[in-house]
C-alpha positions as CSV (number, residue, x, y, z in Angstrom):
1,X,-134.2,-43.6,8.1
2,X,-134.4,-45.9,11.0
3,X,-138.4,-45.3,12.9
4,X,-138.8,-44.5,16.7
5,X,-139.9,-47.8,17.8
6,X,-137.1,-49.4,19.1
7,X,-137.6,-49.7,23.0
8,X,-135.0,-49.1,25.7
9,X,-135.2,-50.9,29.0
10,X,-136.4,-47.4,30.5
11,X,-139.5,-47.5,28.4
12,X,-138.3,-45.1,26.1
13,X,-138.8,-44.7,22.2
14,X,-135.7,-44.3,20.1
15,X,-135.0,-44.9,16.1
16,X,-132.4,-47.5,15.8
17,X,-132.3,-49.6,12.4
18,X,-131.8,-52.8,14.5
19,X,-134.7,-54.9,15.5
20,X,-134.1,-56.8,18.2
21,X,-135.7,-60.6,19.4
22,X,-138.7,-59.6,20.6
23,X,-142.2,-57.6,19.7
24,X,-144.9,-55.8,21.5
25,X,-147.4,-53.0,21.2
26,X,-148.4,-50.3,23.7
27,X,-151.2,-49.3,21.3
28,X,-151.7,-46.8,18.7
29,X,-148.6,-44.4,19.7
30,X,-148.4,-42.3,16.2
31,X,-149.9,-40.1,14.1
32,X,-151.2,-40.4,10.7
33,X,-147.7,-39.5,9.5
34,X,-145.8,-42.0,11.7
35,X,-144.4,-39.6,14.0
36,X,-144.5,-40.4,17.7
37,X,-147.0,-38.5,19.7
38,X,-147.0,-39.9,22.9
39,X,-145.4,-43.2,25.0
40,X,-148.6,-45.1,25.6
41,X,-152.2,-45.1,25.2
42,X,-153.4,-47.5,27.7
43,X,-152.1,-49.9,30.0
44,X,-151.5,-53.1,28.6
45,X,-148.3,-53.0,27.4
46,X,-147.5,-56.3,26.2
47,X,-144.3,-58.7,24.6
48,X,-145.6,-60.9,21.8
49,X,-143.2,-63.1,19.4
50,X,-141.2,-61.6,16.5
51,X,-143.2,-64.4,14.2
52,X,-146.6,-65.9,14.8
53,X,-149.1,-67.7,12.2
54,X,-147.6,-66.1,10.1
55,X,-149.1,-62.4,10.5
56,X,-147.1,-59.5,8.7
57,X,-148.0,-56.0,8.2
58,X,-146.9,-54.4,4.9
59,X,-145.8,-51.3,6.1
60,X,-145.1,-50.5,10.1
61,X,-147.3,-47.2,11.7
62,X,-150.0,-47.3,10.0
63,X,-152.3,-44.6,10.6
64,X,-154.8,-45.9,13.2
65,X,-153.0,-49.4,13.9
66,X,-151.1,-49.9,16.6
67,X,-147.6,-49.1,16.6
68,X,-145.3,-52.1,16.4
69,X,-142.2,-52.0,18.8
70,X,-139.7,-54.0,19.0
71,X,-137.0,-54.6,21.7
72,X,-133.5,-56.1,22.1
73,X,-134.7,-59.1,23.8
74,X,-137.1,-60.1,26.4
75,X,-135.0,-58.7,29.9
76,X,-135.4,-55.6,27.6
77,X,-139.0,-56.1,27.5
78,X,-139.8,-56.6,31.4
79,X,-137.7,-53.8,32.3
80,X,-139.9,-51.6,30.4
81,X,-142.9,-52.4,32.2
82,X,-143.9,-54.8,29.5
83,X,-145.6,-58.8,30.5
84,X,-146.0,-62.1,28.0
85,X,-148.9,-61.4,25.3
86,X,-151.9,-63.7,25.9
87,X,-152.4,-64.4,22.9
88,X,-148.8,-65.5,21.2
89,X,-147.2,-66.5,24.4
90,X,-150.2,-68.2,26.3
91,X,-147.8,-70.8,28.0
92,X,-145.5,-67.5,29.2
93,X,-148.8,-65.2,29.8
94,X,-150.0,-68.1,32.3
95,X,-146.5,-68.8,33.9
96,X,-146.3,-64.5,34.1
97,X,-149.9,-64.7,36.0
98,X,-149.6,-67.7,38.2
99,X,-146.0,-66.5,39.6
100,X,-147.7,-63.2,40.5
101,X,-151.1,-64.5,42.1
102,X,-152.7,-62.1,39.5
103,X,-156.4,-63.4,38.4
104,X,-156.9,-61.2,35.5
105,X,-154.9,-59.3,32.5
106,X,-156.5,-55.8,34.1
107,X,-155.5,-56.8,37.4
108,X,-152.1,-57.9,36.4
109,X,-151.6,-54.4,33.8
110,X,-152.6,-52.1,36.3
111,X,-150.0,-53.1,38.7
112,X,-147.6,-53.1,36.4
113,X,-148.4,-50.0,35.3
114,X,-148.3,-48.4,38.5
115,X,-144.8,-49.6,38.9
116,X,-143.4,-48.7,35.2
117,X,-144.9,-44.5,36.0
118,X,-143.9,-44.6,40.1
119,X,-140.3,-43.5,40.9
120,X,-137.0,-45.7,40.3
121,X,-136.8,-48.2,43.6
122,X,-133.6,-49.1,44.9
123,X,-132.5,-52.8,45.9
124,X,-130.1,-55.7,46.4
125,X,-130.4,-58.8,45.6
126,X,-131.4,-58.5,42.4
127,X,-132.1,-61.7,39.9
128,X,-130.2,-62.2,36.6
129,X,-132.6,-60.5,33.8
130,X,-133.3,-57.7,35.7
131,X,-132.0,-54.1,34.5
132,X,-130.4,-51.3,37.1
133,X,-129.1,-47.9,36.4
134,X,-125.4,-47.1,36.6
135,X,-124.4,-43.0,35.8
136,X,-127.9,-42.8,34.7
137,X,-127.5,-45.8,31.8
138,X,-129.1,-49.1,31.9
139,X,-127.1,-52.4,33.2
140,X,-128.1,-55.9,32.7
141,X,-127.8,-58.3,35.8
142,X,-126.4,-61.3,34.8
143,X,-124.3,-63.4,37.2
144,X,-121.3,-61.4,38.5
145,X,-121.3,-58.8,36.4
146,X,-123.3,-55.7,35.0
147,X,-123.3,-55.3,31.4
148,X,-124.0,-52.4,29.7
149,X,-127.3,-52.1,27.1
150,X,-127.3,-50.5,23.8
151,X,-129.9,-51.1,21.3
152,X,-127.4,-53.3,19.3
153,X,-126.6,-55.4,22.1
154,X,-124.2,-55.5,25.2
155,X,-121.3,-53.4,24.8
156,X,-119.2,-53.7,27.8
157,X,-119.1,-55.3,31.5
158,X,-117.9,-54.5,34.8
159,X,-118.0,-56.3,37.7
160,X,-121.5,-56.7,39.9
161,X,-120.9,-55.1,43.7
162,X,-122.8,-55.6,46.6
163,X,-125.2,-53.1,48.0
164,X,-128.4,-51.5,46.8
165,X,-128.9,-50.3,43.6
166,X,-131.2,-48.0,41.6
167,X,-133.8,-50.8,39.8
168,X,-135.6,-50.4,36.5
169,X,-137.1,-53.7,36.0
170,X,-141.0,-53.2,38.1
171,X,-141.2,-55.1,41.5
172,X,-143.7,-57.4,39.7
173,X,-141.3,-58.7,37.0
174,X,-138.6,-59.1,39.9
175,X,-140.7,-61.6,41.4
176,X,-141.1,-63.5,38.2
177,X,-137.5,-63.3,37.4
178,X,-136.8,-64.3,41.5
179,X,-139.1,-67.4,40.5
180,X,-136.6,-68.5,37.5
181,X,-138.7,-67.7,34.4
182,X,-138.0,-70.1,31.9
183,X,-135.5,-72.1,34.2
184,X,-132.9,-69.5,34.9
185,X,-132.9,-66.2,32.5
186,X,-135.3,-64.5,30.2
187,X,-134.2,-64.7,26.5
188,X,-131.1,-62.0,26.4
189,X,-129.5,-61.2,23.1
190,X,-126.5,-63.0,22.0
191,X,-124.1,-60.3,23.0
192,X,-124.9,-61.0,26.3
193,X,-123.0,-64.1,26.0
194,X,-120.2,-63.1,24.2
């Protein structure tokens, strides 16, 4: 039986047995049994790499650890309110921080934070990587088109209009996206290519 730490790009915890590209932690989330108690115990809510120096756990939730999350990919990621881990992705974390003008983790996690638990804001204009709502479901923003997440990848497309639209990704991350992280897109699963 799949675990409830998959993340959508609405912040939400769901059991899915795929994995995704990318890692993070919101803190210790669970209870001694594994269960999901709550969706975040603090505010740094952070995106680390899948595989770093090696470090594995035996065994995922375990009572008093953090609990491990994993996401489809990185647009995933910054949609849910989540920034570049200092300490697996420095190069990222400092790109993140100097795009922003923030001059400290706390500074930069509170303002995210705010965004991530304020209401849904709507736009236009919006960068490739960044996530919207269409009928109440999340859409990736990639080029002309909208395509449609699942936690196994992008299922479908349609065509991107014109206009405003409701946004998930938090104004913060727009800016970074607006600013070309890592030269045009943040890493996006393979489907989104297909």
């Amino acid at each position: 039986m799949p675990l409830q730490n998959r993340v959508t790009p609405l912040g939400e915890l769901v059991a899915d047995p795929a994995r995704g590209l990318v890692y993070g932690n919101r803190g210790c989330l669970h209870d001694d049994a594994g269960r999901i108690r709550r969706r975040y115990s603090g505010k740094r809510w952070i995106a680390c790499r899948l595989e770093f120096r090696g470090w594995q756990r035996q065994r995922l939730l375990q009572p008093g650890r953090f609990t491990e999350l994993f996401f489809l990919d990185e647009a995933t990621a910054f949609a849910a309110g989540h920034r570049p881990c200092a300490e697996c992705r420095r190069e990222d974390y400092n790109r993140f921080m100097d795009i922003v003008g923030a001059r400290t983790a706390d500074e930069l996690d509170e303002r995210l934070h705010e965004e991530r638990t304020g209401p849904h804001r709507h736009a236009s204009r919006l960068p490739d990587g960044s996530f919207v709502l269409v009928d109440d479901e999340p859409w990736l923003v990639l080029g002309d088109e909208l395509l449609r997440w699942t936690p196994a990848g992008y299922s479908e497309r349609q065509a991107r209009t014109s206009g405003r639209a409701t946004v998930i990704t938090p104004s913060t991350t727009l800016e970074v996206l607006r600013a070309g992280w890592n030269g045009v897109v943040p890493l996006l699963h393979p489907s989104a290519a297909t």
